[in-house]
N, CA, C and O of each residue as an XYZ file, in Angstrom:
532
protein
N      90.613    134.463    128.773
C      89.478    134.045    129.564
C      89.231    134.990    130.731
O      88.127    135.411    131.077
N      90.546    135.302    131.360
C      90.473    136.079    132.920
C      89.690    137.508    131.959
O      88.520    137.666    132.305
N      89.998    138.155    131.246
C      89.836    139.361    130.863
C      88.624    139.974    129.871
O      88.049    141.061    129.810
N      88.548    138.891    129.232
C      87.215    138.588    128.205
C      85.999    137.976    128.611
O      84.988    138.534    128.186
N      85.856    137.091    129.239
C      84.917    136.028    129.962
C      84.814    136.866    131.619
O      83.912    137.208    132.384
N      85.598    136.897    131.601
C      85.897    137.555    133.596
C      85.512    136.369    134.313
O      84.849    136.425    135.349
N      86.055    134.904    133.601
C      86.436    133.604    134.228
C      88.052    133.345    134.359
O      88.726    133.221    133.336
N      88.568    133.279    135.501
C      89.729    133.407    135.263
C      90.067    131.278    135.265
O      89.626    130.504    136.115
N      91.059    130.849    133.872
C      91.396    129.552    134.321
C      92.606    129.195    134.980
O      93.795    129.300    134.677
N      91.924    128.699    136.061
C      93.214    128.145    137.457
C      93.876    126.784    136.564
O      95.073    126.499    136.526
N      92.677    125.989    135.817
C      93.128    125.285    135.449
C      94.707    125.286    134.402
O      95.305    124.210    134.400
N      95.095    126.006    133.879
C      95.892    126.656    133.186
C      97.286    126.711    133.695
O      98.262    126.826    132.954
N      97.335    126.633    134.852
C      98.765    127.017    135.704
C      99.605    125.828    135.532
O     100.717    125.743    135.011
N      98.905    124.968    136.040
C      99.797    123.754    136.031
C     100.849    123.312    134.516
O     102.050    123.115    134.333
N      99.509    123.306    133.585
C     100.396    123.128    132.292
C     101.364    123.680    131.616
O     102.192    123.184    130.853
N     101.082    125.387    132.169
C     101.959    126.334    131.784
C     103.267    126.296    132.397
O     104.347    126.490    131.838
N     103.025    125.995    133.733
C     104.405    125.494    134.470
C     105.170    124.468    133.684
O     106.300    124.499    133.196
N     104.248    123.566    133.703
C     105.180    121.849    132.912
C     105.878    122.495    131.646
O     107.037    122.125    131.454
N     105.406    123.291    130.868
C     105.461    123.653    129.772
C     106.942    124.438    129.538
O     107.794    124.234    128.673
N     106.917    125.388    130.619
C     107.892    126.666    130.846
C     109.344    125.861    131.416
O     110.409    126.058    130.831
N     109.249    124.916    132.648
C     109.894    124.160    132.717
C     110.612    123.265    131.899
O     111.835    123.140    131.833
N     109.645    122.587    131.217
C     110.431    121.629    129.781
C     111.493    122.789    128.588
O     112.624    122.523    128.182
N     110.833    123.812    128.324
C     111.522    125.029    127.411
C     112.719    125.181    128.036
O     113.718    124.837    127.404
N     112.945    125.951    129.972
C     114.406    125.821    129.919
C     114.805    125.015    129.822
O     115.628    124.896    128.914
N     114.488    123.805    130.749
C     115.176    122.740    130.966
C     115.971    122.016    129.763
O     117.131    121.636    129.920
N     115.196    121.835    128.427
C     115.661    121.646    127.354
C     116.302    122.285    126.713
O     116.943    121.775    125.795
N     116.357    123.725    126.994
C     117.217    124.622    126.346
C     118.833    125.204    126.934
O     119.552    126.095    126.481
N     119.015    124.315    128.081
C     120.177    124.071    128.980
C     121.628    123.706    127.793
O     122.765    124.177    127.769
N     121.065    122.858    127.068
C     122.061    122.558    126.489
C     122.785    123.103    125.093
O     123.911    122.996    124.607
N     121.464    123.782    124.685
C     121.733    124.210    123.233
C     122.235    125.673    123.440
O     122.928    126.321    122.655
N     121.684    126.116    124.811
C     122.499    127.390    125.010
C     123.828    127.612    125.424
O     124.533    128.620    125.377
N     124.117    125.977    126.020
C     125.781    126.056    126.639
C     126.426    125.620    125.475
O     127.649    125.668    125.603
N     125.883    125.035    123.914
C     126.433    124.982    122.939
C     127.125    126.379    121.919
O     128.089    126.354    121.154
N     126.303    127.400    122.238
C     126.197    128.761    121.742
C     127.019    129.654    122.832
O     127.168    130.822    122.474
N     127.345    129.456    123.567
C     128.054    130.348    124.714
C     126.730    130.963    124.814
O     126.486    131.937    124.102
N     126.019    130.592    125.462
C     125.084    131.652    126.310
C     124.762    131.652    127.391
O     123.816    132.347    127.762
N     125.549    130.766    128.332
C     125.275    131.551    129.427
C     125.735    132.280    129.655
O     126.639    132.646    128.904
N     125.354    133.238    131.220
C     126.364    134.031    131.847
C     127.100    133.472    132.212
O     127.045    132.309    132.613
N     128.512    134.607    132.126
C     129.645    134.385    132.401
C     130.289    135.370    132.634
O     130.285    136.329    131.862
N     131.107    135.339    133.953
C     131.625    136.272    135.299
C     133.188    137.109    134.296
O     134.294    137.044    134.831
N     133.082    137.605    133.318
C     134.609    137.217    132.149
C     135.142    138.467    132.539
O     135.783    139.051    131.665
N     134.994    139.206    134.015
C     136.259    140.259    134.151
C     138.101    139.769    133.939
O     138.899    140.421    133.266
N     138.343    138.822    134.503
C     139.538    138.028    133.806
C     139.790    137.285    132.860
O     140.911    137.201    132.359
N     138.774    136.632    132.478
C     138.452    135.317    131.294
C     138.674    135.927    130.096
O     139.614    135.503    129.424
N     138.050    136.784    129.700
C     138.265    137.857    128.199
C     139.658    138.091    128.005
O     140.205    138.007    126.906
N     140.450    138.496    129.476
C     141.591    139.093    128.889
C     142.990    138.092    128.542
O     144.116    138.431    128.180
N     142.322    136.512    128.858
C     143.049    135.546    129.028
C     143.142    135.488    127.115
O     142.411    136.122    126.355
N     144.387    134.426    126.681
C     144.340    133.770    125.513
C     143.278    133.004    125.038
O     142.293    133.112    125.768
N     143.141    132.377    124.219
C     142.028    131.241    123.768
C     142.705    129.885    124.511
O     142.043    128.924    124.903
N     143.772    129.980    124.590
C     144.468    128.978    125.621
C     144.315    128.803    126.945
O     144.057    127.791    127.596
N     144.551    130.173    127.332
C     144.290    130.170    128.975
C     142.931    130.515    129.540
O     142.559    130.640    130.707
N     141.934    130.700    127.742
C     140.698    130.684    128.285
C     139.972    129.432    128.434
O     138.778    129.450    128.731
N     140.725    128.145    128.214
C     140.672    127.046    127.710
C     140.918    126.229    129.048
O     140.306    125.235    129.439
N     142.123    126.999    129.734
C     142.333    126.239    130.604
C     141.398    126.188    132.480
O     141.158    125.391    133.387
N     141.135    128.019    132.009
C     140.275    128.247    132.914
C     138.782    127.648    133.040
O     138.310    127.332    134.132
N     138.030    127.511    131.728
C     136.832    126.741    131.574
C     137.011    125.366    131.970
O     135.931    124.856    132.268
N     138.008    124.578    132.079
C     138.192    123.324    132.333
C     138.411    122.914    133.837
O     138.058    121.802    134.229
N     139.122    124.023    134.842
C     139.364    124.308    136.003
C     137.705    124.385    136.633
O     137.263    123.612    137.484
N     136.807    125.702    135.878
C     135.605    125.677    136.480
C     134.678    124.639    135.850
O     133.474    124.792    136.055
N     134.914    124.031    135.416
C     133.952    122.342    134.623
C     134.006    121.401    135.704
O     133.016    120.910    136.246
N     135.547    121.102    136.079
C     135.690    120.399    137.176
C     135.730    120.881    138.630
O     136.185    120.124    139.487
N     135.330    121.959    138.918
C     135.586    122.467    140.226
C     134.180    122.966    140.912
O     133.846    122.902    142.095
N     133.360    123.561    139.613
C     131.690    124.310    140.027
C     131.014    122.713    139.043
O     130.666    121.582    139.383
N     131.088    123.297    138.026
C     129.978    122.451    136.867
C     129.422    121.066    137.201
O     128.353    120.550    137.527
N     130.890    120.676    136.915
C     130.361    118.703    137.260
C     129.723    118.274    138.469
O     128.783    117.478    138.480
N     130.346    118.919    139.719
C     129.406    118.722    141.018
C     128.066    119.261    141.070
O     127.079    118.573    141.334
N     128.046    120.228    140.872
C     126.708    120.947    140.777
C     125.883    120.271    139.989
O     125.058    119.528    140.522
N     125.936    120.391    138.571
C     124.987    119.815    137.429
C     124.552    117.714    137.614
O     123.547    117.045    137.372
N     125.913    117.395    138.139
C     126.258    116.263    138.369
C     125.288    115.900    139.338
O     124.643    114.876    139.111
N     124.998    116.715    140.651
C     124.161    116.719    141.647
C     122.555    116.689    140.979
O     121.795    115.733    140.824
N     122.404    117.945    140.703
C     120.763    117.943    139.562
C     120.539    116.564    138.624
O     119.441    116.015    138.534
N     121.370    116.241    138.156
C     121.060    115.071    137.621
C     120.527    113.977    138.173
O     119.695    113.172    137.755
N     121.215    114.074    139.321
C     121.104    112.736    140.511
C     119.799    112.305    140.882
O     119.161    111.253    140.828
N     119.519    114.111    141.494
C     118.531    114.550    142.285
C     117.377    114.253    141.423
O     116.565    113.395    141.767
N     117.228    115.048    140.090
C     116.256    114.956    139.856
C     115.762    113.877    138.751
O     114.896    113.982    137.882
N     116.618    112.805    139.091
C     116.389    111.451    138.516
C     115.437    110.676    139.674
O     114.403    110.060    139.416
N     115.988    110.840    140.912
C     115.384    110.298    141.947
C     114.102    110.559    142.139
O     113.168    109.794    142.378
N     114.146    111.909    141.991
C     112.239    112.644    142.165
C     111.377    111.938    140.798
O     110.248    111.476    140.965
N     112.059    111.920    139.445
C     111.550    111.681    138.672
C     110.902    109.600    138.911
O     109.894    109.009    138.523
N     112.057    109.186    139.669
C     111.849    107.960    139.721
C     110.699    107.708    140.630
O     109.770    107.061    140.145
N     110.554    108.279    142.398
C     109.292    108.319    142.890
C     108.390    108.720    142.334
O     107.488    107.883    142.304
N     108.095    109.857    141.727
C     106.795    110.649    140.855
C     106.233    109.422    140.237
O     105.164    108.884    140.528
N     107.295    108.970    139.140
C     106.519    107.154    138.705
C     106.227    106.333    139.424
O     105.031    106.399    139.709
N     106.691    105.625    139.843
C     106.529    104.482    141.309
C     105.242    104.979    142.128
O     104.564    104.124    142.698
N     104.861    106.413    142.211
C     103.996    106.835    143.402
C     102.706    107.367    142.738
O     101.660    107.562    143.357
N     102.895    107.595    141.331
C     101.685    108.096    140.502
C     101.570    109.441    140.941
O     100.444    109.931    141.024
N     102.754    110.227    141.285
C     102.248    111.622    141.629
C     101.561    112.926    140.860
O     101.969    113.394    139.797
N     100.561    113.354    141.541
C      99.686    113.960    140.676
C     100.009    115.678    141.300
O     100.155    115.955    142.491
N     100.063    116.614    140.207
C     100.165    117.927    140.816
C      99.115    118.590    141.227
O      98.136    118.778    140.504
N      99.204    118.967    142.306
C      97.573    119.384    143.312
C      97.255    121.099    143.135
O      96.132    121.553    143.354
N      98.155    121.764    142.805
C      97.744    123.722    141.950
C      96.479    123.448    141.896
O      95.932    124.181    142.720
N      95.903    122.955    141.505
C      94.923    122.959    140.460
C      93.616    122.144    140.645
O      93.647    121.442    141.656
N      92.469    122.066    139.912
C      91.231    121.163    139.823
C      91.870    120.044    138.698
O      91.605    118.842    138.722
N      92.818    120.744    137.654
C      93.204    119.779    136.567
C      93.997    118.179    137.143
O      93.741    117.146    136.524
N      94.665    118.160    138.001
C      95.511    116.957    139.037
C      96.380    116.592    137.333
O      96.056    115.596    136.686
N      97.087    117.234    137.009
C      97.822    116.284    135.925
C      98.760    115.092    136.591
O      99.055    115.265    137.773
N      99.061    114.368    136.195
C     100.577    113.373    136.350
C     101.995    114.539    136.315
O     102.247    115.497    135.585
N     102.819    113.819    137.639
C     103.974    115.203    137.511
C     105.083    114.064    136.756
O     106.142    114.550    136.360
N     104.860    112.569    136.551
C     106.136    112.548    135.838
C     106.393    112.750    134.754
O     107.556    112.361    134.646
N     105.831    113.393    133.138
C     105.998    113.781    132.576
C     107.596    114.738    132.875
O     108.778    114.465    132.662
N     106.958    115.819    133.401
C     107.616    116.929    133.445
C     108.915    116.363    134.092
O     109.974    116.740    133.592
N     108.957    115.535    135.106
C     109.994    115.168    135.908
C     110.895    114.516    134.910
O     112.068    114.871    134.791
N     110.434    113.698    134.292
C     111.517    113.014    133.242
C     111.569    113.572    131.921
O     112.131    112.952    131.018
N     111.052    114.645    131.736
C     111.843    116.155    131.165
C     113.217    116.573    131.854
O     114.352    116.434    131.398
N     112.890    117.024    132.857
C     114.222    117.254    133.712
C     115.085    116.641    133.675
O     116.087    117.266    133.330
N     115.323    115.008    133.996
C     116.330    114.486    133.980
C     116.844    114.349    132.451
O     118.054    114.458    132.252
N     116.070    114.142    131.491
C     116.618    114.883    130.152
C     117.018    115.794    129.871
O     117.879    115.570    129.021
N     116.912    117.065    130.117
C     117.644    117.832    130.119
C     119.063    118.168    130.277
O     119.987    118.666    129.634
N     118.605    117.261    132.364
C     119.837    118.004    132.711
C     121.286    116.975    132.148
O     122.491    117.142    132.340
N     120.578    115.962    131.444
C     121.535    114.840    131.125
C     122.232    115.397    130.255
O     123.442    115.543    130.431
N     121.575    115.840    129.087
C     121.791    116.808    127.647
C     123.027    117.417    128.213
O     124.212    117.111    128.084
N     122.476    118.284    128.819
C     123.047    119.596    129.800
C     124.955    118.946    129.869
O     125.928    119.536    129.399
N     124.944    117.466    130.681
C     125.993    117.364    130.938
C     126.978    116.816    129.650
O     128.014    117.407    129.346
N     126.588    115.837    129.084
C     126.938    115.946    127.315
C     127.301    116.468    126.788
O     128.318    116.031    126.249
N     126.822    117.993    126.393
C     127.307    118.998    125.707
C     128.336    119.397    126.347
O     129.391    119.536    125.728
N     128.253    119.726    128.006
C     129.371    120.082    129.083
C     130.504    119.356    128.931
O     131.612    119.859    129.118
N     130.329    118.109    128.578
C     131.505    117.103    128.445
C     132.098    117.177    126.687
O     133.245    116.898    126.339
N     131.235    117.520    125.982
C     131.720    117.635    124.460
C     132.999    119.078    124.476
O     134.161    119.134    124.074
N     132.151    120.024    125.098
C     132.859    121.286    125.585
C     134.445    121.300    126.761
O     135.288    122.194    126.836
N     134.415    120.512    127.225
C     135.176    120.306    128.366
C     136.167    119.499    127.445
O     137.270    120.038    127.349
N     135.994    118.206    126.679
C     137.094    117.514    125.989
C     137.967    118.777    124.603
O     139.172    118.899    124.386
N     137.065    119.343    124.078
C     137.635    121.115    123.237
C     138.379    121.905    123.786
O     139.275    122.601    123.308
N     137.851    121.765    125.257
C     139.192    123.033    126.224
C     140.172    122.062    126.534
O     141.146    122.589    127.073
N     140.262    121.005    126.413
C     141.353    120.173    126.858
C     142.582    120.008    125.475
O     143.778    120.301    125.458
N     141.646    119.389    124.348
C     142.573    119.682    123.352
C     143.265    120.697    122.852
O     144.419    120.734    122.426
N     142.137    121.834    122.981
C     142.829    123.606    122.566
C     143.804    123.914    123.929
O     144.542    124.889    123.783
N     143.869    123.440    124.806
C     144.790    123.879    126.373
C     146.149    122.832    125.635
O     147.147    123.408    125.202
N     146.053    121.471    125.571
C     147.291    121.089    124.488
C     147.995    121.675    123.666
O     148.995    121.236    123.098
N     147.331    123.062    123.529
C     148.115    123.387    122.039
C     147.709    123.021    120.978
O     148.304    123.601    120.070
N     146.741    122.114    120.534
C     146.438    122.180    119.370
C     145.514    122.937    118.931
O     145.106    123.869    119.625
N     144.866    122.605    117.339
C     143.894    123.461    116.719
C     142.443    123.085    116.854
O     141.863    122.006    116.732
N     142.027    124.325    117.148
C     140.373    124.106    117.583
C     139.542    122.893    117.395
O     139.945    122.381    116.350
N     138.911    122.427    117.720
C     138.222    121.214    116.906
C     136.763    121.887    116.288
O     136.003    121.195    115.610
């Protein structure tokens, strides 16, 4: 439109946001299923599958759970006013509803902790000594 028409649509932003937002947000979990996030592995690599086991479980409970644990909280709460308050996103002439997107988020980041916890009970059994699950 901006380039062809030489109308540029403002209207456009908002959705693209909700949109871009829901993609990571949802994709939080399927990437911590795949090892994809980053990861700091100047020591971690050179550890065993054991002591890499034990170290992921150290930073699960020490960074992960507070942190992610926090986002969850947080953005359950926002998601809960956004409903209660009918909040509408103002970018724009479009005014969409923001709780959609908001209770995207707290899906996500719920996912997010699930998989974290499916992952976290694997480093616990493989740190036992036993065989992979």
């Amino acid at each position: 439109m901006r380039y062809v028409l030489e109308r540029p649509t403002i209207f456009t932003y908002e959705p693209s946001m909700m949109l871009g937002v829901s993609i990571c947000v949802l994709g939080l979990a399927y990437t911590h299923l795949h090892q994809g996030h980053v990861r700091v592995d100047v020591f971690w690599r050179l550890l065993s599958p054991r002591g890499r086991a034990l170290a992921d479980i150290i930073g699960f409970l020490i960074f992960f759970l507070p942190v992610v644990g926090i986002m969850v909280w947080v953005s359950g709460a926002w998601a809960k006013w956004s409903i209660e308050n009918h909040e509408k996103m103002a970018e724009s002439y479009l005014y969409p509803p923001a709780w959609p997107v908001r209770v995207v988020m707290v899906i996500g980041f719920f996912m997010f902790i699930l998989q974290a916890v499916a992952q976290f009970i694997r480093d616990i059994y493989l740190a036992k000594g036993e065989e992979k699950l």
